[in-house]
C-alpha positions as semicolon CSV with decimal commas, in nm:
position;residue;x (nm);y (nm);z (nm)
1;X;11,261;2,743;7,688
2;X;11,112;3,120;7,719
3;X;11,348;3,172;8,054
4;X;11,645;3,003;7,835
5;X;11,552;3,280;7,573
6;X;11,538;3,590;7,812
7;X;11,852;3,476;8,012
8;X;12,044;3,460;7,649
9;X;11,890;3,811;7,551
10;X;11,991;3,935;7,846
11;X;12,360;3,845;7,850
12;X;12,368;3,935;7,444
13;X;12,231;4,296;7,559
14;X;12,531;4,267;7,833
15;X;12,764;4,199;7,582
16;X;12,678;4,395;7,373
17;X;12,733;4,654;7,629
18;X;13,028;4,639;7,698
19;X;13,155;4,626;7,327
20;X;12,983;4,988;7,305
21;X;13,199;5,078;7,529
22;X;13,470;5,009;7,340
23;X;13,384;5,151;7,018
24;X;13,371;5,509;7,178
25;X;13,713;5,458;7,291
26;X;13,836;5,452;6,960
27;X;13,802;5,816;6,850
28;X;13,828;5,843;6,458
29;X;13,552;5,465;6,432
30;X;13,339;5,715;6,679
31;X;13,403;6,038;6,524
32;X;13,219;5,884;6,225
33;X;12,966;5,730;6,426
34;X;12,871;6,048;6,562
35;X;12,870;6,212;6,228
36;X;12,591;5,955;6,088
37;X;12,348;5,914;6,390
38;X;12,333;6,339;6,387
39;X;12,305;6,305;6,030
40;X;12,010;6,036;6,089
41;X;11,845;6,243;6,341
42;X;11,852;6,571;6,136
43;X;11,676;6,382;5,902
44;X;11,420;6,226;6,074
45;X;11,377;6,613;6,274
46;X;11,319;6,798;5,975
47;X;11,321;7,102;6,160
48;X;11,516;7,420;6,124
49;X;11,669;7,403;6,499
50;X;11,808;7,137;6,675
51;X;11,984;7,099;6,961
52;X;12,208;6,812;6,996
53;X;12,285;6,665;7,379
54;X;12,571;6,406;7,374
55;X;12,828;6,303;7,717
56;X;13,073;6,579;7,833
57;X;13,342;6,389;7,703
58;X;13,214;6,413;7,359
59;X;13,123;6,754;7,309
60;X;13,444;6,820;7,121
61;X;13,390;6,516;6,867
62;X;13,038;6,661;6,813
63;X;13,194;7,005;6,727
64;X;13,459;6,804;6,498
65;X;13,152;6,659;6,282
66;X;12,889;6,956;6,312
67;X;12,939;7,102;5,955
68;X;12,982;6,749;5,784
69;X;12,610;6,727;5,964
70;X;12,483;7,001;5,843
71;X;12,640;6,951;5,436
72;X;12,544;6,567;5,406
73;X;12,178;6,713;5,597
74;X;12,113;6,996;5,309
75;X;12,308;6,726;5,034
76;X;12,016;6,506;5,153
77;X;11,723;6,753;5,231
78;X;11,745;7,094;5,097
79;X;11,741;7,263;5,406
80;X;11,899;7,426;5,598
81;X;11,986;7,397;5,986
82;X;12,105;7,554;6,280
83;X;12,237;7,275;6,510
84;X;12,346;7,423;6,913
85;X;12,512;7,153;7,149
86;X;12,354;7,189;7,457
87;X;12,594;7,209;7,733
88;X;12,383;7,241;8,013
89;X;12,198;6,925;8,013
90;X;12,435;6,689;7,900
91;X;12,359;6,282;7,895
92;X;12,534;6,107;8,142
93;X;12,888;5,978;8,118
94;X;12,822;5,598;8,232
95;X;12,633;5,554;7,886
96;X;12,824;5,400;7,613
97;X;12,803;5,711;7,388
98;X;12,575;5,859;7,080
99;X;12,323;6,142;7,096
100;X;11,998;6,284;7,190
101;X;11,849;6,561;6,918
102;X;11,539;6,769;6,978
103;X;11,328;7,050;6,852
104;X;11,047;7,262;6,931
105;X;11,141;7,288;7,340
106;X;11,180;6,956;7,325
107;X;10,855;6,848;7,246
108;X;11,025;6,639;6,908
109;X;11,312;6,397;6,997
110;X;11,551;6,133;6,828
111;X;11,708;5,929;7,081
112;X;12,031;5,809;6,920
113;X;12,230;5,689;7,201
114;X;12,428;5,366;7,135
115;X;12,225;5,132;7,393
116;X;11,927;5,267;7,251
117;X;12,039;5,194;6,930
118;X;12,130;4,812;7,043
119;X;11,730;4,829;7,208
120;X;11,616;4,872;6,909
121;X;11,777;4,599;6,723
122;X;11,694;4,371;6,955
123;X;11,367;4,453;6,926
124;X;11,371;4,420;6,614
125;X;11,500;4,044;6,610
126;X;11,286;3,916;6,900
127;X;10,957;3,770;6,811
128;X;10,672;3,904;7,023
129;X;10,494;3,595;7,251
């Protein structure tokens, strides 16, 4: 019955997947996306800096959605921030798409890709044995 359980989580995570995949295809659904796991991470930074690290091919979406960010971030927070897209160390393109925010060199990070995302669901709905 456990095996039964872990082959079906297994495929769901699969599945799952590959429907990621899909959503980042469609640009205004993912546009929006983008827009509220930033806005998520800001909030759970705090911090007055962030860099944000996303897939090549999103770097322009990220740009499109920066200053919605950084409104619905002070709208939520009263404060301010600087957000930079780092370009140099980008996450790689096979992933299905979100975001990676950080602060202090680094040393504070919200990992807001989409399969960690789905990890964290699952988690979430799998009892512990």
């Amino acid at each position: 019955l456990l095996k039964q359980r872990v082959d079906h989580l297994d495929n769901v995570m699969t599945e799952s997947t590959s429907k990621l995949r899909e959503i980042s295809s469609d640009t205004s659904k993912y546009e929006t996306m983008l827009q509220g796991l930033i806005t998520q991470g800001l909030c759970q930074l705090l911090e007055p800096k962030v860099f944000v690290k996303c897939r090549e091919k999103d770097v322009k979406l990220i740009k499109n959605v920066l200053d919605k960010c950084k409104n619905k971030y002070m709208e939520l927070s009263n404060l301010e921030v600087d957000i930079t897209i780092n370009q140099k160390d980008l996450l790689p393109e096979e992933i299905a798409g979100g975001v990676e925010l950080s602060a202090k060199d680094g040393k504070l990070k919200v990992i807001n890709t989409l399969e960690a995302r789905l990890d964290q669901i699952l988690k979430q709905n799998v009892p512990q044995v």
